[in-house]
N, C-alpha and C positions, 0 to 999 in steps of 0.2 A: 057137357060143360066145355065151352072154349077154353083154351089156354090166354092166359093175358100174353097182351106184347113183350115181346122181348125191347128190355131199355136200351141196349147197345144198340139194335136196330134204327131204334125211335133216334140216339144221338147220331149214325152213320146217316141219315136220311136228311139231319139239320145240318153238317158241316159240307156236302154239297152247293148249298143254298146261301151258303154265308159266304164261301168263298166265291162263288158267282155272281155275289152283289157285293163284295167288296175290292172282288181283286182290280178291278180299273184299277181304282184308288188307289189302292197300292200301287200298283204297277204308275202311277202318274206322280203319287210324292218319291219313288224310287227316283224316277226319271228327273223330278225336280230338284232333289238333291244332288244328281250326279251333275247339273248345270251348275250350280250353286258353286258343288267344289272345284269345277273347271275354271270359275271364275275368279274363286280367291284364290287360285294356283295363277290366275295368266295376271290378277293385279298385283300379287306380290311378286311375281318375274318381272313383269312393266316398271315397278316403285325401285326394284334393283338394281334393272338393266338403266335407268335413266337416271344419268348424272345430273346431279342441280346445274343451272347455266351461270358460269361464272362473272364476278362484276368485270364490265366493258370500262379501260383506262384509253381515256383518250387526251389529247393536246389538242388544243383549239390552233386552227390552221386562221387567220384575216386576210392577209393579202396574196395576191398572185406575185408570178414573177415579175410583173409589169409594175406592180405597187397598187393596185383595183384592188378592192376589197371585193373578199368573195362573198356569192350568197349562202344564207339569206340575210345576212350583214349590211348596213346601209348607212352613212352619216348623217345624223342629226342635228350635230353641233358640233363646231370645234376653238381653236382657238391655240395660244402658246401656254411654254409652262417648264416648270422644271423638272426634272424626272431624276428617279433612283431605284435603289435596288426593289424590288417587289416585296412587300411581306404578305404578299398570300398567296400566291405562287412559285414552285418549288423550279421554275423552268429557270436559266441562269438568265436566260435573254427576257424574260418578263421584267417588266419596271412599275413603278409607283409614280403617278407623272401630280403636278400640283397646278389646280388653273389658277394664273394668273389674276385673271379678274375676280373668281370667287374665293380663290383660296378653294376650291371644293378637292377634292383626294378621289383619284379613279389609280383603282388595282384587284386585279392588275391590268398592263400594257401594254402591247407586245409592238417592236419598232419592224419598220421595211427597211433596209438595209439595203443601199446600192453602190456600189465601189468604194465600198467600206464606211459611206456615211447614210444619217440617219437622215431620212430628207423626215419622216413624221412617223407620228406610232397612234396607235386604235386600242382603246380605253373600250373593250363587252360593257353594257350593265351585267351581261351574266349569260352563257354557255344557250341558252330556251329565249333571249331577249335580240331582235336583230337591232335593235338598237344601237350606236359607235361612238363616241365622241373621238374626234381625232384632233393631236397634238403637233400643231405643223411649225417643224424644226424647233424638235423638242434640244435643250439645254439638260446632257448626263452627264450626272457625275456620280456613279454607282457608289455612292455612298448617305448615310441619312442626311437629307438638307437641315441647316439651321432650326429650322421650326422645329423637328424632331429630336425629343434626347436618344441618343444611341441607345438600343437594346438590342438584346437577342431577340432575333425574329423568330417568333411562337409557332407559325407555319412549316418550320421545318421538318421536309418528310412526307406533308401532309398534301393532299387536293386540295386543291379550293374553291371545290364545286361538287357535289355530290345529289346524285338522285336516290333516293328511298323511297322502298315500298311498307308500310307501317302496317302489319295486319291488325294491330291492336285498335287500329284506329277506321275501321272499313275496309280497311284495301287501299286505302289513299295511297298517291305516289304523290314526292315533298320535294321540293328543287329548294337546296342549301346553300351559302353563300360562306365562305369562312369570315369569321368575324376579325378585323387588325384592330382597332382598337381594345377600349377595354372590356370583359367581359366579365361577370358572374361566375360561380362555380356550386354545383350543385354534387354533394360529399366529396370535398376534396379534388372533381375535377371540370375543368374548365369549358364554359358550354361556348365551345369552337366555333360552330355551323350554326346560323341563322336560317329559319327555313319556313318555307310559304307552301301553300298546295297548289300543286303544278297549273290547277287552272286561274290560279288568282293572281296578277302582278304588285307586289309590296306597293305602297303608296311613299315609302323615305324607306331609309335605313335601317331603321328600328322596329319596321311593321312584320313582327314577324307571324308564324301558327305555332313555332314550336322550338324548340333546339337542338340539337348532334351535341353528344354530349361526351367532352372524353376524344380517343383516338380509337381507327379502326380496328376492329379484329381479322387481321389478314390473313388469320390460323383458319380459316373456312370460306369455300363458297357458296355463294358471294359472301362479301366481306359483310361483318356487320358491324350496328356501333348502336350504343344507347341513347334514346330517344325518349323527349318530352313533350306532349303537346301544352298550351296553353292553358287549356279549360281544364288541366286534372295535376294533383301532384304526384301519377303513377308514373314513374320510370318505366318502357321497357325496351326491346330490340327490335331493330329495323333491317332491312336487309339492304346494301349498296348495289343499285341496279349497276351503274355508273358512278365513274369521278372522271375529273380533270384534273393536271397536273398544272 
């Protein structure tokens, strides 16, 4: 009479065989996972090590020293006209100029200045438009003209031009205009910034995508501020790529 198999034998004989057809695999999800945590170690050193890129303040430069307007700036129209203090730009030398013939309002204005006078000044449509109207031997009197009741000027402090990147809205980036007349307020604060999507140019004044809503938060970079597009009555935050002063 044989003796029967020994079971331990029968199991030492199967773990062989199991570990020679599994161990790749093993050996390959090991490997995968040690990629895996190299990786969320080197992107959370990358997310840490890189500061967000702060918002770019710039001053729009128009003329040379010669009085030539620089590029990509170019005159389109010009004409006379009287000029005052700016209400949308915080620069002291910006002005508010009024054309004569239309009565239309361009601000702000920035004058060339040659031995101490103002032979003309250059009216942007706006910071992204080469556009100019120019004011030749503009009439200042840095203060509100007639047609205007004195107020405090609401600009104070603030750009008057801003570029946002809206994630809420695509990724779009919005070019803003500050608004001088009168505007709206949505809870309490006043929708400042007029603003269009950078590849569309406004058709008038009033054409806007959206609003800046309120003043910036300078407490981060880049700065942010709250944003409303047209199509929705969802408020949210936008980030200030850029302003102008």
């Amino acid at each position: 009479m044989q003796d029967e198999p020994d079971a331990q034998d029968n199991s030492t004989s199967v773990q062989p065989f199991l570990s020679r057809r599994w161990r790749p695999w093993l050996e390959i999800g090991a490997a995968l996972a040690t990629i895996a945590g190299l990786a969320l170690a080197v992107t959370e050193w990358t997310s840490q090590d890189q500061a967000p890129t702060p918002t770019a303040l710039n001053v729009l430069q128009l003329f040379d020293e010669r009085g030539a307007l620089l590029a990509p700036f170019r005159e389109t129209s010009h004409g006379q006209g009287q000029c005052a203090d700016s209400r949308a730009s915080t620069d002291p030398d910006a002005l508010r100029c009024f054309d004569d013939k239309s009565s239309a309002v361009h601000d702000p204005c920035w004058p060339y200045l040659h031995a101490g006078h103002v032979g003309r000044a250059a009216c942007p449509t706006s910071p992204w438009d080469e556009a100019v109207w120019i004011v030749d031997d503009p009439r200042i009197s840095r203060q509100s003209p007639p047609s205007e009741a004195p107020s405090v000027f609401p600009s104070a402090g603030l750009p008057w031009a801003i570029a946002l990147d809206y994630p809420s809205d695509g990724g779009d980036r919005f070019h803003c205009l500050y608004v001088t007349g009168g505007s709206d307020s949505i809870g309490g604060e006043r929708k400042n910034w007029g603003c269009t999507r950078r590849d569309r140019r406004p058709e008038d004044s009033d054409d806007f995508d959206g609003y800046a809503i309120g003043v910036p938060n300078a407490m981060t970079q880049p700065w942010t501020i709250l944003f409303r597009t047209h199509h929705t009555s969802k408020i949210g935050q936008a980030a200030i790529i850029e302003a102008w002063r």
